[in-house]
N, C-alpha and C positions, 0 to 999 in steps of 0.2 A: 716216214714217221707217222704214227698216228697220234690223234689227239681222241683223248676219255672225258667227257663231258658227262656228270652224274646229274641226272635231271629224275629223280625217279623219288625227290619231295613231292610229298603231298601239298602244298604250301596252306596247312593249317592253321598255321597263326596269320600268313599274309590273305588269306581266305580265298585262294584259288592257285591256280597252275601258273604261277610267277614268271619260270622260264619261257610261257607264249605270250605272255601280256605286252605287247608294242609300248617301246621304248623312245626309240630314235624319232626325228624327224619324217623320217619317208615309214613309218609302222615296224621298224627293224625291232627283231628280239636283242636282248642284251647277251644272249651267246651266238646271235650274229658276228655280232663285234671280236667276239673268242675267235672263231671260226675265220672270220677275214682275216687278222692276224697272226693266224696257224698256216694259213696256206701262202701267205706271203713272208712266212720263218722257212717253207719247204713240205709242209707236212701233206697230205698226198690222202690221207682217213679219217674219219672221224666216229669215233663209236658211241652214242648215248647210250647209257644205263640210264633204263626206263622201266617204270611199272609195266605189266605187260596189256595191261585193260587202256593202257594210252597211245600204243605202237599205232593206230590209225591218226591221232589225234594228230602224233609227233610227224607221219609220213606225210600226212594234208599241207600239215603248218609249215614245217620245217624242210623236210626230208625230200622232200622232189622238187623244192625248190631250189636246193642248194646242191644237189647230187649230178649239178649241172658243173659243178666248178669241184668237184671233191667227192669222193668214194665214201660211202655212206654207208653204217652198219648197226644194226640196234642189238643191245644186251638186257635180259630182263635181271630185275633186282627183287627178289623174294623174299618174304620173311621166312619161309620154310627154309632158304637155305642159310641161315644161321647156324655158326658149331653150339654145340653145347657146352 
């Protein structure tokens, strides 16, 4: 199964990128916690929908840290691709 994590807010009103900002006790993100509880329901992927100007930020932060327990894939979120 995979899990979709849309992390591809600006966090303009929170005034920054919310989804890296350290949460937990040991610096954990709050879709840590998503993530530990998807692979312990079975799920096996996890795709973030990400701006594409963050795909290094998300792969430092997140993504090779976690790609140790879980198959890891990034999607970008565009404003260009909006129907009309």
């Amino acid at each position: 199964m995979t899990l979709i994590i849309m992390a591809a807010g600006m966090g303009s009103r929170y005034g920054g990128l919310k989804q890296l900002d350290p949460l937990g006790p040991g610096g954990e993100f709050l879709l840590d916690y998503s993530i530990y509880d998807a692979i312990k329901a079975g799920f096996n992927k996890v795709v973030f929908v990400i701006k594409k100007e963050n795909l290094e930020l998300f792969r430092e932060t997140v993504g090779e840290r976690i790609e140790k327990a879980i198959k890891v894939e990034y999607a970008f979120q565009t404003i260009e691709d909006i129907p009309e």
